[in-house]
TIKEPA-308320 format. One record per atom (N, C-alpha, C): residue in one letter; x, y, z; residue number from 1; atom name. Coordinates in steps of 0.05 Angstrom, whole numbers. Layout:
<nodes>
 type     xx     yy     zz seq atom
    A      X      Y      Z NUM   CA
...
</nodes>
This chain:
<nodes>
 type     xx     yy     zz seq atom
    X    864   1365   -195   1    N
    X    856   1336   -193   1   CA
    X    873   1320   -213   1    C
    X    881   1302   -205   2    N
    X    901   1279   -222   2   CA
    X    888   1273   -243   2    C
    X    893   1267   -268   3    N
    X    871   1261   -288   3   CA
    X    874   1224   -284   3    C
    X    858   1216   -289   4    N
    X    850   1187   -289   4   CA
    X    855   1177   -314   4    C
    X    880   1157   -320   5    N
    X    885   1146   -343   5   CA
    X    878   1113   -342   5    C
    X    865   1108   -328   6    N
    X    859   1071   -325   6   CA
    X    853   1069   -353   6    C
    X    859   1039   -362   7    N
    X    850   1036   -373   7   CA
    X    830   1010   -368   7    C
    X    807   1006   -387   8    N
    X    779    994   -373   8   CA
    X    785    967   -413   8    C
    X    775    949   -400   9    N
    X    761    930   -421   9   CA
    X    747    915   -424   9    C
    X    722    912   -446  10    N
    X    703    891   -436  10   CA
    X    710    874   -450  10    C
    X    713    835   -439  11    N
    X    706    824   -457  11   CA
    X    694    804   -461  11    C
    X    684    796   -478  12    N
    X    655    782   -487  12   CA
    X    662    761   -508  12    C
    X    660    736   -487  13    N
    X    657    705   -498  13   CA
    X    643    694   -523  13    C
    X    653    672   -546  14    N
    X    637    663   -554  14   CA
    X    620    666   -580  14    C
    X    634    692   -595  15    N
    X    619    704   -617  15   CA
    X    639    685   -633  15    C
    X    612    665   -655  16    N
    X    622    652   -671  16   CA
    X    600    650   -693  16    C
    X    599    624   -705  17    N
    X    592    619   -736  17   CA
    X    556    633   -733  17    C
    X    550    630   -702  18    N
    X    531    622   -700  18   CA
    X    516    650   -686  18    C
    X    527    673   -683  19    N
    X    526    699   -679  19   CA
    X    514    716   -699  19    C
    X    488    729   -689  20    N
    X    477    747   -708  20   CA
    X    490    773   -700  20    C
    X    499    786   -714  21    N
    X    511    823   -707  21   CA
    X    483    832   -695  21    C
    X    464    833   -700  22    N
    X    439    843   -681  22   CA
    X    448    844   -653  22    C
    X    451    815   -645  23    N
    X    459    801   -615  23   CA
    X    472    824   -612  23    C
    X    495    822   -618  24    N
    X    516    845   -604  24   CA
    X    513    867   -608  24    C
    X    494    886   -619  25    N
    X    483    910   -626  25   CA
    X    459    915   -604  25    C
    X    445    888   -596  26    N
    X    425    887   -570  26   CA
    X    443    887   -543  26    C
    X    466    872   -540  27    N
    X    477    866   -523  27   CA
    X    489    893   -521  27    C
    X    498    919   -531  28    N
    X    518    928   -524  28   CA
    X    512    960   -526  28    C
    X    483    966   -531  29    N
    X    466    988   -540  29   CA
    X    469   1011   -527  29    C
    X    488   1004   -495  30    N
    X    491   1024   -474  30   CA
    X    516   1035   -481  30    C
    X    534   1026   -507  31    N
    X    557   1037   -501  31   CA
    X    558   1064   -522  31    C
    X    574   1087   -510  32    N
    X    567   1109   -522  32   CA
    X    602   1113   -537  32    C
    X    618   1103   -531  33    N
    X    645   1103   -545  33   CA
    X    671   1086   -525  33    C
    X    685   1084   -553  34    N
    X    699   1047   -540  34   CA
    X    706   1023   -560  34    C
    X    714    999   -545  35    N
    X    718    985   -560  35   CA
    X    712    955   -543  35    C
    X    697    932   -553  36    N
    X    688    916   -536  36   CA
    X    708    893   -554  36    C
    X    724    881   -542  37    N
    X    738    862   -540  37   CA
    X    722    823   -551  37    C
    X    717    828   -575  38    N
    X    707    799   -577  38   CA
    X    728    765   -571  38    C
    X    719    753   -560  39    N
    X    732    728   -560  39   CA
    X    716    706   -576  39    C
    X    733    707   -606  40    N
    X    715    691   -623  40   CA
    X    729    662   -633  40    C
    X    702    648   -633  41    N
    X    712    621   -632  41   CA
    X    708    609   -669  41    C
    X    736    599   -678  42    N
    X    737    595   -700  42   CA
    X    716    580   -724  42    C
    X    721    554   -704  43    N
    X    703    537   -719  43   CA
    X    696    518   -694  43    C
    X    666    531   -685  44    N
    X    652    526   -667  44   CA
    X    638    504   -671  44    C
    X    630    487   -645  45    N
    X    618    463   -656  45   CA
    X    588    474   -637  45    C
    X    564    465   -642  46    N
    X    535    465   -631  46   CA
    X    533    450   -608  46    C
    X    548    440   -600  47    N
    X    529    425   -573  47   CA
    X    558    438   -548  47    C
    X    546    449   -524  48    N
    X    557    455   -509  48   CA
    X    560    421   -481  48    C
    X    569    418   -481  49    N
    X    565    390   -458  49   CA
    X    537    376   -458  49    C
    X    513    384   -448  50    N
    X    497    354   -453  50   CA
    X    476    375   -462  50    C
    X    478    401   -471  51    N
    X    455    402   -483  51   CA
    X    462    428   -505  51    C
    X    453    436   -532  52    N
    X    457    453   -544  52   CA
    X    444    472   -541  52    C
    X    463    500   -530  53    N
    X    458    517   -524  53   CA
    X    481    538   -518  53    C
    X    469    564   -533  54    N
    X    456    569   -538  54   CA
    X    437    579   -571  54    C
    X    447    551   -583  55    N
    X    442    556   -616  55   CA
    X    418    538   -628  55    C
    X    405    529   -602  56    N
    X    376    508   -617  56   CA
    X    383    479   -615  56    C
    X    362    470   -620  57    N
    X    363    434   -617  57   CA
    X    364    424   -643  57    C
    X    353    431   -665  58    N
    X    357    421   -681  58   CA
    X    379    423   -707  58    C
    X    407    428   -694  59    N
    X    425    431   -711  59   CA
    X    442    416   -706  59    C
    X    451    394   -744  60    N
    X    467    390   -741  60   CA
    X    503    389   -732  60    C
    X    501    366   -721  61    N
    X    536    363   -699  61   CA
    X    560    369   -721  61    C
    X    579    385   -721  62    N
    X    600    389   -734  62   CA
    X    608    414   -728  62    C
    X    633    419   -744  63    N
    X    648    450   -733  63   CA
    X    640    472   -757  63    C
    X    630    495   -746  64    N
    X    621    510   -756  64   CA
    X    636    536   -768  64    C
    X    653    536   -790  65    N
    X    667    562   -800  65   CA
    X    655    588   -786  65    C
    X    664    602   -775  66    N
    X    654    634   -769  66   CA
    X    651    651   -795  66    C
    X    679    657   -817  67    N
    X    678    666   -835  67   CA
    X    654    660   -855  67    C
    X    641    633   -848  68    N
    X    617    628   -872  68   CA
    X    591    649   -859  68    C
    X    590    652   -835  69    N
    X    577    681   -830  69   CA
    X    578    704   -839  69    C
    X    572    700   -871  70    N
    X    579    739   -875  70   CA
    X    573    764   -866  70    C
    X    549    758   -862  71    N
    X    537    783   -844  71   CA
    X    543    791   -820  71    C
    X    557    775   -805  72    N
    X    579    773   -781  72   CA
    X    600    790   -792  72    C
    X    626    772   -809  73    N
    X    641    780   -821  73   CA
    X    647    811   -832  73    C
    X    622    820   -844  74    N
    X    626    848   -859  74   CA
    X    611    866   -832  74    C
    X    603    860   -812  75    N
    X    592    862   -793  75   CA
    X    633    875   -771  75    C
    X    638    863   -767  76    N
    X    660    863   -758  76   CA
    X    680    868   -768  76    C
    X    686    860   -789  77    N
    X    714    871   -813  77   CA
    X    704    901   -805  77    C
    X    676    908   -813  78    N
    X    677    938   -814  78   CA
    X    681    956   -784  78    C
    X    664    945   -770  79    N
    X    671    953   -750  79   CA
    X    705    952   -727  79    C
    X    714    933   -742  80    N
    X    736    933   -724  80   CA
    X    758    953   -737  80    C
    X    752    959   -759  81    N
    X    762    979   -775  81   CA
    X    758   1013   -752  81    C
    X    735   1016   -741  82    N
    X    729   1031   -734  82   CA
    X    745   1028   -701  82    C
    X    745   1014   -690  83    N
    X    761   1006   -661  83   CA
    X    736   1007   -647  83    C
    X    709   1004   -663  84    N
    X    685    987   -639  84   CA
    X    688    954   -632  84    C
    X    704    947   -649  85    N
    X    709    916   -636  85   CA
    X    736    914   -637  85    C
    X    739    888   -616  86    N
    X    771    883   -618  86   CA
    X    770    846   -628  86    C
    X    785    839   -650  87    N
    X    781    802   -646  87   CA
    X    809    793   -635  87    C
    X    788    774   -606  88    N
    X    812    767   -600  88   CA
    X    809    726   -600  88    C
    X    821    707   -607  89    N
    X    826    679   -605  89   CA
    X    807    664   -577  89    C
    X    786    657   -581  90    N
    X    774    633   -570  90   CA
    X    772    602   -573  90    C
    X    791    597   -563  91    N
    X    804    572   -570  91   CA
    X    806    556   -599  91    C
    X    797    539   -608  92    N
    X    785    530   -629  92   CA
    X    764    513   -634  92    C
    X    739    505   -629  93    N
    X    723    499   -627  93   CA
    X    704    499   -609  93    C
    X    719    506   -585  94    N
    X    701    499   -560  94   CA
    X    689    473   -559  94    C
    X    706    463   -557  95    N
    X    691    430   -556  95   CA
    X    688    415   -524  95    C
    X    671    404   -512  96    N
    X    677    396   -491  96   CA
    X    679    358   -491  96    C
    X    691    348   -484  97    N
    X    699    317   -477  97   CA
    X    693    308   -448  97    C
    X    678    285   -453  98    N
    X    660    279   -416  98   CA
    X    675    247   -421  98    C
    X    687    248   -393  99    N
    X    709    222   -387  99   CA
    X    697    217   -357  99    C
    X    694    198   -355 100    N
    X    686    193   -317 100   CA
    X    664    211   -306 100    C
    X    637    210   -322 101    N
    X    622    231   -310 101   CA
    X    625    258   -310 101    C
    X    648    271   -323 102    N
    X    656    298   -325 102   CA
    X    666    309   -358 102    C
    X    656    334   -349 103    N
    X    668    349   -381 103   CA
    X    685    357   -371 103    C
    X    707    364   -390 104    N
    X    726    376   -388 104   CA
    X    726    384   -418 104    C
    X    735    427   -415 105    N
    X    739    439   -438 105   CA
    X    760    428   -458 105    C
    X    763    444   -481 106    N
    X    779    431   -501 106   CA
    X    803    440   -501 106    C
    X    816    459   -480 107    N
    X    849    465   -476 107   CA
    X    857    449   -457 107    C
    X    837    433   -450 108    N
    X    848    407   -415 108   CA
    X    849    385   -436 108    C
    X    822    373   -442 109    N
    X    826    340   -456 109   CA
    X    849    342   -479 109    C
    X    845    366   -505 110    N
    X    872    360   -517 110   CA
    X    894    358   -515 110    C
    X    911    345   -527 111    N
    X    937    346   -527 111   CA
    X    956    360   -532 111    C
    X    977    370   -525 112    N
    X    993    389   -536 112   CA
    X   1000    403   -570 112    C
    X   1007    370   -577 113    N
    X   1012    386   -611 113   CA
    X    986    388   -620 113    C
    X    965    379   -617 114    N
    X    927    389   -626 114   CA
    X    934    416   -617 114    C
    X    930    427   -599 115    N
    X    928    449   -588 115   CA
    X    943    471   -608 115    C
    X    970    459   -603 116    N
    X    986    486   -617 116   CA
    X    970    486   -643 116    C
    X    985    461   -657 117    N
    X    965    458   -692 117   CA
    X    941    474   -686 117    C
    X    922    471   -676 118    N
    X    892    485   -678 118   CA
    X    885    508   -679 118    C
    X    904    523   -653 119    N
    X    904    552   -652 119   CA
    X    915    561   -667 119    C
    X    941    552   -683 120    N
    X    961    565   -708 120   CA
    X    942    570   -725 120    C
    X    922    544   -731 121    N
    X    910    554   -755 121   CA
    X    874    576   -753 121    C
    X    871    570   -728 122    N
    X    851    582   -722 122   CA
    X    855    616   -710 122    C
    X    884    620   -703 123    N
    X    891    646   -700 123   CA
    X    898    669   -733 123    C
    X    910    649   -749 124    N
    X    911    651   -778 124   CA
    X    892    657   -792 124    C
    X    862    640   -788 125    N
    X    835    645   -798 125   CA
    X    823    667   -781 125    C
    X    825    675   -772 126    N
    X    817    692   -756 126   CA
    X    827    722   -767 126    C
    X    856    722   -764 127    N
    X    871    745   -776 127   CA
    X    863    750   -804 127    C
    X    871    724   -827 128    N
    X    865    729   -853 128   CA
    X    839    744   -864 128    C
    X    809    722   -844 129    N
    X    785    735   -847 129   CA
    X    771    757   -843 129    C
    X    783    767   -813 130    N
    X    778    790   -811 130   CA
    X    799    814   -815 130    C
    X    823    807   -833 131    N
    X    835    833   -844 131   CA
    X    850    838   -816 131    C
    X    857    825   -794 132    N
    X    863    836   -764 132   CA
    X    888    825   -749 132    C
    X    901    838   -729 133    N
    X    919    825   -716 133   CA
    X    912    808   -693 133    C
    X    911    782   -688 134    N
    X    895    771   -663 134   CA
    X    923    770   -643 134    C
    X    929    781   -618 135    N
    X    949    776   -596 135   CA
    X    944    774   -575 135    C
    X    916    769   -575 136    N
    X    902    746   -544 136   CA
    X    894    724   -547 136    C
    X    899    710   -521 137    N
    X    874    689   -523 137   CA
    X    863    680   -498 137    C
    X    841    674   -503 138    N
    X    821    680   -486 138   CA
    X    804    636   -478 138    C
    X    817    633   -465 139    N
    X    805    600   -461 139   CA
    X    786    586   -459 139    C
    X    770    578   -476 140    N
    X    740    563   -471 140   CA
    X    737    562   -446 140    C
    X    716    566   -427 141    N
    X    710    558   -394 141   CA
    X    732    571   -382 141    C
    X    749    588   -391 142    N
    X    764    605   -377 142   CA
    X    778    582   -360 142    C
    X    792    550   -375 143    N
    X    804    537   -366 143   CA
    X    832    532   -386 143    C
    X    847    526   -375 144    N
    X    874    519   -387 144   CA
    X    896    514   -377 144    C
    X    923    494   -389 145    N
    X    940    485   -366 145   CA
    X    967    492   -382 145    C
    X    993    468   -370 146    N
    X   1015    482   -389 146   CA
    X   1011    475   -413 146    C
    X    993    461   -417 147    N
    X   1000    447   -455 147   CA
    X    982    468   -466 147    C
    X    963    493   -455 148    N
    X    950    505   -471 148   CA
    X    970    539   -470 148    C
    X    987    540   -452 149    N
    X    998    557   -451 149   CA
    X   1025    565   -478 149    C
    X   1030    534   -471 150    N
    X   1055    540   -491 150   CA
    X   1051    534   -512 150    C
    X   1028    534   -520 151    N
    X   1020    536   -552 151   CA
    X   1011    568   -542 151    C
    X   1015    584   -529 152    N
    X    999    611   -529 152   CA
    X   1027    630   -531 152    C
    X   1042    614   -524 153    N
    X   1072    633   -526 153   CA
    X   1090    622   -553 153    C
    X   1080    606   -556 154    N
    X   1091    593   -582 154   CA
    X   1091    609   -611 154    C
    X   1058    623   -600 155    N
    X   1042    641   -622 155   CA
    X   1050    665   -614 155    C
    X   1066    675   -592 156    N
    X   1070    702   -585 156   CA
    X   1052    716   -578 156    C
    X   1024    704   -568 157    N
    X   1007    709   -551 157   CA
    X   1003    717   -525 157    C
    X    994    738   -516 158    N
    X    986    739   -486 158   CA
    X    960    722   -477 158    C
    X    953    725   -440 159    N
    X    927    713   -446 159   CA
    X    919    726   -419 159    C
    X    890    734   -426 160    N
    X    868    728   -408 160   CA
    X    850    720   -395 160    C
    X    848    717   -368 161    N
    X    829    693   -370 161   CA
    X    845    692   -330 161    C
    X    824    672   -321 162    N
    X    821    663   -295 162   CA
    X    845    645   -285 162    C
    X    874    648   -262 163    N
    X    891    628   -272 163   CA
    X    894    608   -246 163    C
    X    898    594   -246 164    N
    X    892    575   -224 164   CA
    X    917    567   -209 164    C
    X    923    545   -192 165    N
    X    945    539   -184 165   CA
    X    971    525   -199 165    C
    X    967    499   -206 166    N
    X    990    489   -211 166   CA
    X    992    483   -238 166    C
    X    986    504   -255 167    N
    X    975    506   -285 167   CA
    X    997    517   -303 167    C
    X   1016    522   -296 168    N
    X   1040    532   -308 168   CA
    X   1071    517   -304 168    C
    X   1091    520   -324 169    N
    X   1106    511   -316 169   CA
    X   1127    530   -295 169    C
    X   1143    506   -280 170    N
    X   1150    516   -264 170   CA
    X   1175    540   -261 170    C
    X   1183    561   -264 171    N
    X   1205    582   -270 171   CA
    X   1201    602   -250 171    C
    X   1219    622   -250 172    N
    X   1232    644   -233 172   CA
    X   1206    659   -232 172    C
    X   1199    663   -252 173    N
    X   1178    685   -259 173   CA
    X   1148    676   -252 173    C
    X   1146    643   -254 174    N
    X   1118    631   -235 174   CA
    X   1125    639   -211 174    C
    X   1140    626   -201 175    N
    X   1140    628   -169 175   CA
    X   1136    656   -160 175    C
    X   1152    679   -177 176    N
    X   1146    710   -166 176   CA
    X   1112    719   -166 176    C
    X   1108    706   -195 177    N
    X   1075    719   -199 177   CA
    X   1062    696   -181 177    C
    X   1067    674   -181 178    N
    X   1052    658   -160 178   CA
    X   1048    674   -128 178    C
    X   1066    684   -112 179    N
    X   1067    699    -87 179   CA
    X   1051    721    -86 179    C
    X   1062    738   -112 180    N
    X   1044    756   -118 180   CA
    X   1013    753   -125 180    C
    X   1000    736   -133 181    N
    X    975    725   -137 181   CA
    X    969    715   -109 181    C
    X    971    690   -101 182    N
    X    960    682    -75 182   CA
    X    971    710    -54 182    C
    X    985    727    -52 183    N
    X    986    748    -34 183   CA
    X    968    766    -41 183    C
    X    960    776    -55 184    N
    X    933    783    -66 184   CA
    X    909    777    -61 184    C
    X    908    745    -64 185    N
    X    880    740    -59 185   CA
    X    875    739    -26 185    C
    X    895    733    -15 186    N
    X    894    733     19 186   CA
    X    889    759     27 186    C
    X    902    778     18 187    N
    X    897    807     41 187   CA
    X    879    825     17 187    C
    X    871    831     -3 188    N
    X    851    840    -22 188   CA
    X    832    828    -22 188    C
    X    826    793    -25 189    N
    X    808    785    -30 189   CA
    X    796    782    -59 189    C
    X    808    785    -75 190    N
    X    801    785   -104 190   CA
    X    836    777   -122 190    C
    X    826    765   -141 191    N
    X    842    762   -171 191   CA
    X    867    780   -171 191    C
    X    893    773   -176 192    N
    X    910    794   -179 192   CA
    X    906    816   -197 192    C
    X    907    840   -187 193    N
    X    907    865   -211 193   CA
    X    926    874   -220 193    C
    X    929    873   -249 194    N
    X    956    879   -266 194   CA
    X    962    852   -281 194    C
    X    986    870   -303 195    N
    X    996    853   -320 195   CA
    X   1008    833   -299 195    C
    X   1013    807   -305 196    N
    X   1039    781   -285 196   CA
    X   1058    781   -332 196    C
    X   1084    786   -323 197    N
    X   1096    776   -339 197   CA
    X   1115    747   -334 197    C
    X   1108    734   -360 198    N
    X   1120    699   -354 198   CA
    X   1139    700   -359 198    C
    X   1159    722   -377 199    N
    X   1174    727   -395 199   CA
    X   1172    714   -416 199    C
    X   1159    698   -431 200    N
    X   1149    687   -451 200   CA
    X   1122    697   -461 200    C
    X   1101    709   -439 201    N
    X   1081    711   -454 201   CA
    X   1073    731   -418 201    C
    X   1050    746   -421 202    N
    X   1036    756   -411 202   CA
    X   1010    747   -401 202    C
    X    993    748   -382 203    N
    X    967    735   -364 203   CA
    X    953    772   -354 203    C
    X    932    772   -357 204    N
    X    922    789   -342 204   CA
    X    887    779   -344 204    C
    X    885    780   -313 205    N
    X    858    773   -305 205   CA
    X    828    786   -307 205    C
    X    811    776   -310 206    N
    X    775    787   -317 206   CA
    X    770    775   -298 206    C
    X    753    808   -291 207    N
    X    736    806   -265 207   CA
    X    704    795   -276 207    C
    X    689    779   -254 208    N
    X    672    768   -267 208   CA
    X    647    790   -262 208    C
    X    628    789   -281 209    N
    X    593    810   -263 209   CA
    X    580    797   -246 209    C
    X    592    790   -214 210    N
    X    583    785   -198 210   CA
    X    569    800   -187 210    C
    X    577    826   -184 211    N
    X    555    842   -169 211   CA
    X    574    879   -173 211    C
    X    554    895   -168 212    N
    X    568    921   -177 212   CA
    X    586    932   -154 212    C
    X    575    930   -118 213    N
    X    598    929   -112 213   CA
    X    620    920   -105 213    C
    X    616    892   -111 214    N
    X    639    874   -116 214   CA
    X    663    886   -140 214    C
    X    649    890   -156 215    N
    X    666    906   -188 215   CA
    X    674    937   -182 215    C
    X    657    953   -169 216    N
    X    668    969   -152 216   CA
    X    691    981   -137 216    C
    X    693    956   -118 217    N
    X    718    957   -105 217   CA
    X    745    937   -122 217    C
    X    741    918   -136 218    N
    X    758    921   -155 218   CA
    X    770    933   -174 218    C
    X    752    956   -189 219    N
    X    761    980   -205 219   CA
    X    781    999   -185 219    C
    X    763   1003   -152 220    N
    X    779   1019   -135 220   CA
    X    809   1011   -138 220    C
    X    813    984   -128 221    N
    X    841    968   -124 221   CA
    X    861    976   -153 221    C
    X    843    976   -170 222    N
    X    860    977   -201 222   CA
    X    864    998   -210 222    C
    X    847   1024   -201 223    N
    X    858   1055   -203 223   CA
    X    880   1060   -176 223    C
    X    877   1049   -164 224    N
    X    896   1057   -144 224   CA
    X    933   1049   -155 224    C
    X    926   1024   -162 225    N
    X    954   1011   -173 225   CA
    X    960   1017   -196 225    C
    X    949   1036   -212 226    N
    X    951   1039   -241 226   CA
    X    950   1026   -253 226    C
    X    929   1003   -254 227    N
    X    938    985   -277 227   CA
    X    910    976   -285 227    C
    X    910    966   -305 228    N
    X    881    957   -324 228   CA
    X    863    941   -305 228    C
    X    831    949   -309 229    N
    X    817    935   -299 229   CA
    X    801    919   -326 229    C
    X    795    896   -326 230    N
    X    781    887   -338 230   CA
    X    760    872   -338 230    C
    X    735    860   -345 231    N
    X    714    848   -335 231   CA
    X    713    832   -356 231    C
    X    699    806   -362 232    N
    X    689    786   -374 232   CA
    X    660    778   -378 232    C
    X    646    779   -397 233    N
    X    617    771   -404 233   CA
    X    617    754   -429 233    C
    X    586    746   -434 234    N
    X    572    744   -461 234   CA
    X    551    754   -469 234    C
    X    554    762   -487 235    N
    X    531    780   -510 235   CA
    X    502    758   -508 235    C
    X    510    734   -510 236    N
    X    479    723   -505 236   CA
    X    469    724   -475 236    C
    X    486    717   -451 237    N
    X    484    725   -427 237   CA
    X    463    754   -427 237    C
    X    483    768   -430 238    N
    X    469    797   -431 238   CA
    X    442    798   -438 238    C
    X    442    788   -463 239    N
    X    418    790   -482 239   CA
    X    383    777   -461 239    C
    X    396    744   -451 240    N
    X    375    742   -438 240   CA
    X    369    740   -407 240    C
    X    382    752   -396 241    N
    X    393    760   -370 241   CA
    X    385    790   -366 241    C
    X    364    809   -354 242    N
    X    372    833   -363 242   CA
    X    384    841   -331 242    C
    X    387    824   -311 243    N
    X    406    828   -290 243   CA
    X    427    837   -290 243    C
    X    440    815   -306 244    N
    X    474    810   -320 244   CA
    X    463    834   -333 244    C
    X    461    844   -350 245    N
    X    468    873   -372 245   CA
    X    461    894   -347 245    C
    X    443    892   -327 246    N
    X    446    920   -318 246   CA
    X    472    932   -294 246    C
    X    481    900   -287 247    N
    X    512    902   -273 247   CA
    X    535    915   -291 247    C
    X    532    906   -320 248    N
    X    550    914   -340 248   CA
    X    541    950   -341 248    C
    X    516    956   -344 249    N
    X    513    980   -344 249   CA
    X    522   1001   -325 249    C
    X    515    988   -305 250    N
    X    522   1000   -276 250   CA
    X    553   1012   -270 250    C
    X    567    993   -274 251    N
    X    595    986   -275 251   CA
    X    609   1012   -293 251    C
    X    605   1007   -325 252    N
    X    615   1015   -347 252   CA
    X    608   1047   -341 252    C
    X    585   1054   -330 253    N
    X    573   1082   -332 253   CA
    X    591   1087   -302 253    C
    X    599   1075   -287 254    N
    X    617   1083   -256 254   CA
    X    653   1094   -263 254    C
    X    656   1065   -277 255    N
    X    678   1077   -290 255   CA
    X    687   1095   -311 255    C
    X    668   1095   -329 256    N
    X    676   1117   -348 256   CA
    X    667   1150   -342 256    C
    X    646   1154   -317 257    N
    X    647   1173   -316 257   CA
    X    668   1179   -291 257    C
    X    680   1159   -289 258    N
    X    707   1171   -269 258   CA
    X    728   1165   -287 258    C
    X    732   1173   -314 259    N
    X    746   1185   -330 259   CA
    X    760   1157   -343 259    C
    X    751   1138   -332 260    N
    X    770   1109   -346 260   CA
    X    766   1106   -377 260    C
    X    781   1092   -392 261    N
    X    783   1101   -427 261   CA
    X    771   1068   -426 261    C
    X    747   1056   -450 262    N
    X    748   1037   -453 262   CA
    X    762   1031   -481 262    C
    X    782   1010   -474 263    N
    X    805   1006   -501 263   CA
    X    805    978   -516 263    C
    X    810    965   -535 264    N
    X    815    944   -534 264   CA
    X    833    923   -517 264    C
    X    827    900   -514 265    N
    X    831    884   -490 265   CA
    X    869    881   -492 265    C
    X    873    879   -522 266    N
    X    899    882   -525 266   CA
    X    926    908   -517 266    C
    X    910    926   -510 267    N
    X    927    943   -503 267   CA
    X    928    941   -477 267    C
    X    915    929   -454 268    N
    X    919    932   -438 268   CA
    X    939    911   -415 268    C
    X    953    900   -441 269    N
    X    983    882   -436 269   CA
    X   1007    903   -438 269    C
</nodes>
């Protein structure tokens, strides 16, 4: 029998100032060895679009240091020491901006040089604080266009995350991965599987926990092609959802006992 080398990654939105290590010790209690991929947001602000959540009503509005979380901090320094976590760049604040009746995340309303500026220094705080190399990034609302890209290659970043149509600039290497993506989604029906190289920077897609055999037949598609499958959650999701955690269970226990390695999200560029 062929041995099965997929490689598998979870990763999980949103761990910031405002994250108890409990959370993610409740959220993740099924895993028996591995590494769960955090996407942590630097200096997080409390109010999500029109209502705060999920950190309480009565906290004051401003951006919240992650590192002033120590118990987080020595929480993760230590563990990522161990390769039970991976940190990877969630934007920089998660901020959302409502123009014309609509929010829009904070890699769409900002501007280009904000952007780069923010992430330079929020990919920096990140590295410094937790002792770590950060070489993903992972987009608030799993939205972003070319002004958030090329602050992502600027940093020598790859990224993950959901990619849409006309969100890139235009080159040899869009148009190829472009064919290849919409040819994908027409005769598969799902997200392209595998690395797309930009030649500047790297994209590889998270499958969402829609349902187990939906995730199912995407792991099928992604052992077949050799190439990384990966999925997308959050630890508070999980936490009060116990639907969402038992899709994650379902899934994780399908693939790993069909021999898939769970790795950090970075190796699987």
């Amino acid at each position: 029998m062929k041995e099965n080398k997929i490689k598998f990654a979870i990763r999980d939105d949103d761990t910031s100032f405002f994250t108890d290590p409990l959370e993610l010790e409740k959220a993740y209690d099924f895993i028996k060895e591995g590494c769960i991929s955090l996407s942590v947001v630097p200096f997080t602000v409390p109010i999500h679009k029109d209502c705060v959540y999920p950190y309480g009503k009565d906290i004051e509005y401003g951006y919240y240091d992650v590192l002033k979380n120590k118990p987080l901090v020595n929480y993760l320094t230590m563990n990522a020491n161990n390769r039970k976590y991976e940190i990877c760049l969630h934007g920089y604040s998660h901020e959302y901006r409502k123009e014309t009746e609509r929010w829009f995340p904070e890699m769409i309303w900002k501007d280009k040089e904000r952007l780069f500026s923010e992430m330079k220094i929020g990919k920096a705080h990140l590295e410094n604080g937790f002792n770590t190399h950060v070489s993903v990034f992972v987009a608030p609302n799993n939205a972003i266009d070319k002004k958030g890209i090329s602050a992502v290659e600027k940093l020598g970043m790859n990224f993950s995350g959901i990619i849409q149509v006309a969100d890139r600039e235009v080159s040899c290497s869009y148009l190829k991965n472009f064919l290849l993506r919409w040819g994908c989604r027409a005769f598969l029906k799902i997200p392209y599987p595998g690395v797309l190289d930009y030649g500047k920077h790297k994209e590889l897609v998270a499958y969402t926990l829609d349902s187990v055999e939906r995730l199912k037949y995407e792991y099928q598609i992604c052992k077949k092609r050799n190439v990384p499958f990966v999925i997308y959650t959050h630890y508070w999701d999980l936490n009060n959802n116990p639907n969402t955690k038992e899709i994650l269970k379902k899934i994780y226990e399908y693939v790993t006992c069909d021999g898939a390695t769970l790795v950090p999200l970075s190796e699987c560029f």
